[in-house]
N, C-alpha and C positions, 0 to 999 in steps of 0.2 A: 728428329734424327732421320736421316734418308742414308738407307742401305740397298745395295744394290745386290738383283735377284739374277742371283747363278743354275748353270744347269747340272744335271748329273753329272756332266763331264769339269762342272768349273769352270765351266765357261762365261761372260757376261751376255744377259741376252738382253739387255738394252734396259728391263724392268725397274723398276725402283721403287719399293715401298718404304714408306712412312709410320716409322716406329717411335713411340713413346721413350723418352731416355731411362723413364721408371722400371721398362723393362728389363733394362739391364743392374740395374741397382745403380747407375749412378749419376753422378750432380753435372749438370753442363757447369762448367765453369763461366 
């Protein structure tokens, strides 16, 4: 899963890390 990394403002600053889907609890379909 790739989530993109925001600033304090909420802004997109271009980053994206690479998260486990288990993190969130749930199933890729």
């Amino acid at each position: 899963m790739e989530v993109k990394v925001l600033n304090i403002s909420g802004k997109e600053t271009g980053a994206k890390v690479q998260l486990p889907e288990s993190v969130f609890g749930i199933t890729p379909v």
